[in-house]
C-alpha positions as CSV (number, residue, x, y, z in Angstrom):
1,X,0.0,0.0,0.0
2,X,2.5,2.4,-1.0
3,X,0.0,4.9,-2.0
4,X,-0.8,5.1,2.2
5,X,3.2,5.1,3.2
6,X,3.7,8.0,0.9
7,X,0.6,10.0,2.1
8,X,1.6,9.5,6.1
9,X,5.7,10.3,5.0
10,X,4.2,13.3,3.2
11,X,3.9,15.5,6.8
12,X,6.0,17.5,7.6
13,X,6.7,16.9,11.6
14,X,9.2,18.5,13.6
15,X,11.5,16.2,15.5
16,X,9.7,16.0,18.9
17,X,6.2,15.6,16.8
18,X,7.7,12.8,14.9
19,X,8.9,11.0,18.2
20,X,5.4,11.4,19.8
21,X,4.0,10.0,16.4
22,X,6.0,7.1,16.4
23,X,5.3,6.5,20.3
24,X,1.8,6.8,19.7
25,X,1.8,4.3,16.6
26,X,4.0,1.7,18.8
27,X,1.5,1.9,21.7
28,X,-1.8,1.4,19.5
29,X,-0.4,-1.1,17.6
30,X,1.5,-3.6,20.0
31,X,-1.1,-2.4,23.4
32,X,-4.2,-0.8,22.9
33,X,-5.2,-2.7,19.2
34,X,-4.8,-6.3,20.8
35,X,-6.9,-5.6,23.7
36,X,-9.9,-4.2,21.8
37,X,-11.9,-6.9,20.8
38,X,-12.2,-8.5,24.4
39,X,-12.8,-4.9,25.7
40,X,-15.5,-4.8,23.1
41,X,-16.8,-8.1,23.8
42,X,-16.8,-7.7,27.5
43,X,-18.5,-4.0,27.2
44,X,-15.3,-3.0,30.1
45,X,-14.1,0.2,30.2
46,X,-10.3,0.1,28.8
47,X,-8.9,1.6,31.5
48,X,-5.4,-0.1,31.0
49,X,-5.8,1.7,27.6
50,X,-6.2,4.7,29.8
51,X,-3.5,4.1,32.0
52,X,-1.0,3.3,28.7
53,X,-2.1,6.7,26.9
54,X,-1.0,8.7,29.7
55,X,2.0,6.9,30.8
56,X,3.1,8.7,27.3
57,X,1.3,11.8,29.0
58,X,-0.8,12.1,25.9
59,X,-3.0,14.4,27.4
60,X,-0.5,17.0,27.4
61,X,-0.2,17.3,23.6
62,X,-3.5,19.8,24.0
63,X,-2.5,21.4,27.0
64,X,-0.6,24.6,26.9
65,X,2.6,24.5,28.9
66,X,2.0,27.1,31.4
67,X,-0.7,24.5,32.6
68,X,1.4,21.4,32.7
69,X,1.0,20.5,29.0
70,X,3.3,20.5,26.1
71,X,1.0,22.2,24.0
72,X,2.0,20.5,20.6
73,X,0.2,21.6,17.5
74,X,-3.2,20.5,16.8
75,X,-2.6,18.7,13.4
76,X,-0.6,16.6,16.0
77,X,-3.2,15.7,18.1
78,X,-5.3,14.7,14.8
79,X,-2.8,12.0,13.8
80,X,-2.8,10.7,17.1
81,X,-6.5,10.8,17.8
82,X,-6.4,9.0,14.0
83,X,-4.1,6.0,15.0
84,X,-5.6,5.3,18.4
85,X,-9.4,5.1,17.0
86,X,-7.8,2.7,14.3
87,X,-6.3,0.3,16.8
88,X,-9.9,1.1,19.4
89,X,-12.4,3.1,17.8
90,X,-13.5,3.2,22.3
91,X,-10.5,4.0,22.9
92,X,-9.9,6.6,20.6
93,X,-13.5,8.3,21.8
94,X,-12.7,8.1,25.1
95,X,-9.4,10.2,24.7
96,X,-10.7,12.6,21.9
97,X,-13.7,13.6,24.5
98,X,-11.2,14.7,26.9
99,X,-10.1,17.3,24.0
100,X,-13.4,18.1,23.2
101,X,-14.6,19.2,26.5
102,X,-11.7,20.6,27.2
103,X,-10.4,22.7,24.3
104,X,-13.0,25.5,25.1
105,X,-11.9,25.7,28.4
106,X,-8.3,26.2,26.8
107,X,-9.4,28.9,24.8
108,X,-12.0,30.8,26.6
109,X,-11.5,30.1,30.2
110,X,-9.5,32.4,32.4
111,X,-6.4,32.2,33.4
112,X,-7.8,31.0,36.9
113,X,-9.9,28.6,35.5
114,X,-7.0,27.6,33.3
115,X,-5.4,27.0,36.9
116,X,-7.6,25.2,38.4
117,X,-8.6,22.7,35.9
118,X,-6.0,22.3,33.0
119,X,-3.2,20.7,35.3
120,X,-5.5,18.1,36.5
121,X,-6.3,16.8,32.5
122,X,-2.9,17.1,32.0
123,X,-1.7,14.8,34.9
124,X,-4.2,12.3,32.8
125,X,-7.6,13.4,34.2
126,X,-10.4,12.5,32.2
127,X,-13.7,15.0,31.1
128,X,-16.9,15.0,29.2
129,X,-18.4,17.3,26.7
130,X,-22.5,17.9,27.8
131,X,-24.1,19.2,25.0
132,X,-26.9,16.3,24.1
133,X,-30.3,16.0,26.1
134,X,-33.4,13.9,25.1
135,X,-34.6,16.3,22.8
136,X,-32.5,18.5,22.1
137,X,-29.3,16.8,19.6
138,X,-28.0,18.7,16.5
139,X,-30.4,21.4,17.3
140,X,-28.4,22.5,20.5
141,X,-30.8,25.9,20.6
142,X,-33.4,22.8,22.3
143,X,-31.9,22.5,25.3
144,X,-33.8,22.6,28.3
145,X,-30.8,22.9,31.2
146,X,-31.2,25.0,33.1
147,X,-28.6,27.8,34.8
148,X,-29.7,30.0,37.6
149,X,-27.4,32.2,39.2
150,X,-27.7,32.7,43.1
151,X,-25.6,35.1,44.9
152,X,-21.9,33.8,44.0
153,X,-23.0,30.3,43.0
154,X,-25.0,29.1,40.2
155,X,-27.7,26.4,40.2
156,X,-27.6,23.9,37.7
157,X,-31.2,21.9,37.0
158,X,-31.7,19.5,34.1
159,X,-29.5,16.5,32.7
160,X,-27.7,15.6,29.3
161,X,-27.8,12.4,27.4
162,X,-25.4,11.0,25.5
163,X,-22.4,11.7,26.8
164,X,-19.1,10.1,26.7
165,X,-16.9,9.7,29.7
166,X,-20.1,10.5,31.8
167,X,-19.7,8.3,34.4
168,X,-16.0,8.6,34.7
169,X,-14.6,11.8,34.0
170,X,-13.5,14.3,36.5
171,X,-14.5,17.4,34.8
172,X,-17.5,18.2,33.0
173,X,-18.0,21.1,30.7
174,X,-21.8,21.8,30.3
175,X,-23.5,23.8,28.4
176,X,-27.2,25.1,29.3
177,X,-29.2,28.5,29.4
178,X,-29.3,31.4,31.7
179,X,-32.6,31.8,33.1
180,X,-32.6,35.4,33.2
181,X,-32.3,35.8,29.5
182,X,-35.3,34.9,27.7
183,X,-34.0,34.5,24.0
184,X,-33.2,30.7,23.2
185,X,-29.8,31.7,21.3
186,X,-28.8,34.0,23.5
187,X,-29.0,32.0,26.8
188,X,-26.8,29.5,26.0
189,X,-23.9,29.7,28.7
190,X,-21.1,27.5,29.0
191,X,-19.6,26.3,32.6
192,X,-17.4,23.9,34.2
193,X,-18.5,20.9,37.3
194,X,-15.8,18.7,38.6
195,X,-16.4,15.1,40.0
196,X,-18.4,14.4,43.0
197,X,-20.7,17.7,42.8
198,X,-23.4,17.4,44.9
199,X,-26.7,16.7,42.8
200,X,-24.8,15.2,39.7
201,X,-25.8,11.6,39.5
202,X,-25.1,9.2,36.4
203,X,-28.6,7.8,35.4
204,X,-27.6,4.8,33.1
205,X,-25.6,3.8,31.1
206,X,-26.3,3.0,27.1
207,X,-26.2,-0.7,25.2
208,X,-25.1,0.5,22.4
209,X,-24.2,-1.1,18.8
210,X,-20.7,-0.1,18.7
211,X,-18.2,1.7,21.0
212,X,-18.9,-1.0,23.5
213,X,-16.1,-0.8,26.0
214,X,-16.6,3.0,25.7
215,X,-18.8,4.2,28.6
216,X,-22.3,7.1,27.5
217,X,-24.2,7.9,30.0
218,X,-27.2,9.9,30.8
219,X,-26.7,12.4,33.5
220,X,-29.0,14.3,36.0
221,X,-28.0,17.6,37.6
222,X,-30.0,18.1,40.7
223,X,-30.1,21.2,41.9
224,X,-25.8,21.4,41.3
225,X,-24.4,24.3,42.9
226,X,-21.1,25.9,41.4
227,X,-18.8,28.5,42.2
228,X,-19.8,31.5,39.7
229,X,-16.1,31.8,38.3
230,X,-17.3,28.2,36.7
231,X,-18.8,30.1,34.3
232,X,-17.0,30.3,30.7
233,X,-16.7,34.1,30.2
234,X,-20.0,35.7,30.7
235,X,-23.8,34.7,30.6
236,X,-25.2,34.4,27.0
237,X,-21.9,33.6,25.5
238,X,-21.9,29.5,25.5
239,X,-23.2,30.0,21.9
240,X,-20.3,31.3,20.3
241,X,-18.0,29.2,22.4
242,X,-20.2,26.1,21.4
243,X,-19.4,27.2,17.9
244,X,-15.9,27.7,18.1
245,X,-15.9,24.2,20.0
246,X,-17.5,22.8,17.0
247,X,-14.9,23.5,14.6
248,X,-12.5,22.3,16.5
249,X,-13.8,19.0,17.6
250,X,-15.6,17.9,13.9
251,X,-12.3,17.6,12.5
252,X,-11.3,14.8,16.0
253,X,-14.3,13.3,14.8
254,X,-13.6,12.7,11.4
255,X,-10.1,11.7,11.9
256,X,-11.5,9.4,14.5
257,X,-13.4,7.7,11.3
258,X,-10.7,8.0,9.2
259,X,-8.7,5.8,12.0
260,X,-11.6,3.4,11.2
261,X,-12.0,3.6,7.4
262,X,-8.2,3.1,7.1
263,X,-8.2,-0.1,9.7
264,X,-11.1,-1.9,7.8
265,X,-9.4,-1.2,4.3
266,X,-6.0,-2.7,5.5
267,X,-8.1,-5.3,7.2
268,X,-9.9,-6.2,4.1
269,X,-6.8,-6.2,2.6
270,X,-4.5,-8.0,3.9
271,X,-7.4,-10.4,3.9
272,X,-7.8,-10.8,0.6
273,X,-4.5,-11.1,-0.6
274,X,-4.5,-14.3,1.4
275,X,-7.8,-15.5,0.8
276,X,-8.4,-17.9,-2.2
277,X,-11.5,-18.9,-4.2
278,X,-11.4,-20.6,-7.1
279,X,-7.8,-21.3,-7.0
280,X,-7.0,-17.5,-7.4
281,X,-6.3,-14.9,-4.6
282,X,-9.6,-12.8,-3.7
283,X,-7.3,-10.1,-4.3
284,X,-6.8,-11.1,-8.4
285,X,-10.8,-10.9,-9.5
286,X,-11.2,-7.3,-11.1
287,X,-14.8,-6.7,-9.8
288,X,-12.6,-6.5,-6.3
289,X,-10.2,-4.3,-7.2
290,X,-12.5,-1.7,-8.8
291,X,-13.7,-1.7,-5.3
292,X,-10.6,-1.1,-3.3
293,X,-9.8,1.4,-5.7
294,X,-12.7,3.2,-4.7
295,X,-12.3,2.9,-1.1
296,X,-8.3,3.8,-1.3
297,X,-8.8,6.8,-3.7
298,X,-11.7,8.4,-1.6
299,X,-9.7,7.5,1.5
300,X,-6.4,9.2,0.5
301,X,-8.0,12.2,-0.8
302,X,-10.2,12.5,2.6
303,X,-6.7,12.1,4.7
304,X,-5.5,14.6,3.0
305,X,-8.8,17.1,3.3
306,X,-8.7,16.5,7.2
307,X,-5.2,17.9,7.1
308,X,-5.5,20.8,5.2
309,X,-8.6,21.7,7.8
310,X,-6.4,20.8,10.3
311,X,-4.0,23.4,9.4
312,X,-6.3,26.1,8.6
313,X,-7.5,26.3,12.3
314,X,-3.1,25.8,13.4
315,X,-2.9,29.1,11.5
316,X,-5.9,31.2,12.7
317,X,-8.2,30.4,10.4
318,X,-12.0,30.5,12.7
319,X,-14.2,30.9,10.3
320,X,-13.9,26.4,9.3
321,X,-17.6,25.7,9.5
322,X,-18.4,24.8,6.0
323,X,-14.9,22.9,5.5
324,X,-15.6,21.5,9.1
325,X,-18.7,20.1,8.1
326,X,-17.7,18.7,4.7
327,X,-14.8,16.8,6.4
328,X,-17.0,15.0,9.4
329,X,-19.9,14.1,6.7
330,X,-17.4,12.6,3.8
331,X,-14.9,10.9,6.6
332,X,-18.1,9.0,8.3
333,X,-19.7,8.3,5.0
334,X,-16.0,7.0,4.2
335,X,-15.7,5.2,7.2
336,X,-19.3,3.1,7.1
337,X,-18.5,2.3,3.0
338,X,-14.8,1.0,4.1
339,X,-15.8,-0.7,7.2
340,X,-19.1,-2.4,4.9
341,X,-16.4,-3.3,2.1
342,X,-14.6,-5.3,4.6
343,X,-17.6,-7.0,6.0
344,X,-18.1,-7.9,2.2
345,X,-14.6,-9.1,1.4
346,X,-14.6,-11.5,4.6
347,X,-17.8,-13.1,3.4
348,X,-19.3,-15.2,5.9
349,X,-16.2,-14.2,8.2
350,X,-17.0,-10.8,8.3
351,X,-20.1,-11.5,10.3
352,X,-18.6,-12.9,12.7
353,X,-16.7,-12.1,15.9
354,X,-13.4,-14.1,15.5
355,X,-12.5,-11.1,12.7
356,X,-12.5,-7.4,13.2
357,X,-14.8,-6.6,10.5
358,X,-18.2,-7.0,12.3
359,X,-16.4,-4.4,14.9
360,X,-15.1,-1.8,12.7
361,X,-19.1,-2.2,11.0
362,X,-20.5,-1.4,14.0
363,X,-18.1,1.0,15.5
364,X,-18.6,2.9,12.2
365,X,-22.5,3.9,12.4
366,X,-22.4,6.3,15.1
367,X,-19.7,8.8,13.3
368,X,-22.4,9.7,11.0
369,X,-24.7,10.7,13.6
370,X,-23.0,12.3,16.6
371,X,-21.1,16.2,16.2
372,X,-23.9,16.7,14.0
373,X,-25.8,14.2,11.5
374,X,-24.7,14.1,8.5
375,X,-28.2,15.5,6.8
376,X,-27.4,18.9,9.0
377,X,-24.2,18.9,7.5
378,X,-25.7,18.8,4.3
379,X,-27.5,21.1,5.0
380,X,-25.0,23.7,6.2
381,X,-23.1,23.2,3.4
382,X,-25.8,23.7,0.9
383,X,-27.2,26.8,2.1
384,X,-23.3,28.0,2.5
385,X,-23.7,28.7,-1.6
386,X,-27.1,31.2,-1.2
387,X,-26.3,34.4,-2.4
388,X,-26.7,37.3,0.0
């Protein structure tokens, strides 16, 4: 697959990016990609995953260096989060929800708050994003949480669903709207709750079709009270910083699917260079190779989209939404074709357990549902073109 070896030598990483890189492709392939198909199969959280991706103090790479980080350059954190999804996709969502929920608090948050809660990820805490709630899902405006400020706390009442890391994270950045501003938009406020607050209580936990091992829970907040310097900037702004978020964390997403597309089409491949029928390699019959070449062409060219993203928001670039969105729907879409392809080239294999294929299948789905479905993105991208 030369095509793939020149694409990944085609970056151009500094010396200490390199080394992580190389780290992080040792650990996923000889730890974390052995271990996922009993994690799956056992639905158990992969905490010696966990333990493995911060004993490389991965968690650092997105934290800025005044905090404890080493506050590495995102396009690094995209490969990364891209290799570990490909040996785990639960894996891989487990550790790019800590940079989701934590990104905003990177770039918005004060210096104080920076204080308080940065070090702790850093050290290898974990956190959760809490956008989602039972009716309210790519429409975020829907959300019925509730934030009442009292004196120098503010009262948190409502719950999220959904959410990844829910019931094991240690910080929790939640987004809901200020009940003294009536406007749906303009309520939305952003704020921080660590572990153990008073009132927060884990409701369930989801069966889900894919991401087994990796925990989504639905969340109550009782009556939570915070600290008001929990609050992201001021009351009314949690839209723009949702926004912002957005771009950021769409881009995670699709290289998490990418991680998947590229593991089923090197899984279907090296299957089928193996596999005989008819006395000739799978591998030799030209209706299969017309689609591989499908698969790899879309797959290379969508590697090479989620980079160029990538490094339009390393140089400043906010305004990503329409590039954002075009990169999450094509990687999932890419993702659930590769991951089918390989069900397809295993036969009667693929649908079972003793191969990966049924995995990446399954783990697949969900990427072109959550950060938005794909018909919003669509959609966004559509109306993009009206004329003014």
């Amino acid at each position: 697959m030369k095509v793939f070896e020149r694409l990944d030598a085609s970056h151009n990483w500094a010396e200490d990016e390199a080394a992580v890189i190389e780290s992080v492709s040792r650990l996923a392939r000889e730890e974390i990609a052995p271990r996922a198909a009993e994690y799956d199969k056992t639905k158990t959280f992969p905490w010696t995953n966990v333990e493995a991706i911060n004993s490389l103090g991965l968690n650092g790479l997105f934290i800025p260096e005044a905090y404890g980080g080493a506050g590495m350059r995102y396009e690094v954190y995209i490969e990364c989060a891209r290799l570990i999804a490909a040996a785990c996709a639960s894996t891989g969502i487990i550790w790019s929800t800590v940079f989701h929920a934590i990104k905003p608090v990177i770039d918005f948050g004060s210096d104080d708050q920076k204080q308080r809660f940065l070090p702790q990820i850093a050290s290898g805490g974990l956190a959760a994003l809490c956008i989602t709630e039972p009716d309210a899902g790519s429409d975020a405006t829907g959300m019925r949480t509730k934030f009442i400020p009292e004196g120098d706390k503010i009262r948190i009442e409502g719950g999220k669903r959904f959410i990844s890391n829910g019931d094991v994270a240690d910080v929790f950045l939640v987004f809901g709207k200020w009940s003294e501003i009536n406007d749906a938009k303009a309520a939305i406020s952003a704020l921080v709750i660590e572990k153990g607050a008073p009132g927060l209580e884990t409701l369930r936990l989801e069966e889900k079709l894919g991401h087994r091992a990796a925990s989504t829970a639905e969340l109550a907040f009782n009556g939570i009270l915070v600290p008001r310097e929990n609050l992201l900037k001021n009351p009314g702004d949690g839209l723009g910083i949702l926004f912002a978020a957005l771009n950021k964390s769409r881009p995670s997403v699709a290289a998490h699917a990418l991680g998947i597309a590229r593991a089923a089409f090197e899984a279907a491949v090296d299957y089928i260079n193996e596999r005989r029928q008819s006395g000739r390699r799978i591998v030799d019959f030209q209706g299969i190779q017309f689609m591989l070449a499908d698969i790899a062409t879309d797959l290379a060219m969508c590697e090479r989209w989620l980079f160029h993203v990538s490094q339009m928001l390393e140089t400043g670039v906010d305004d990503v939404g329409v590039e954002a969105s075009m990169l999450k729907m094509r990687a999932s879409d890419l993702a659930m074709k590769a991951a089918d392809m390989c069900v397809q080239l295993h036969g009667g294999y693929g649908y079972v357990e003793d191969y990966a294929a049924e995995r990446f299948f399954r783990d697949a789905k969900i990427t072109q549902i959550w950060e938005g479905t794909n018909q919003v993105h669509q959609q966004l991208i559509g109306r993009s073109f009206a004329k003014r």
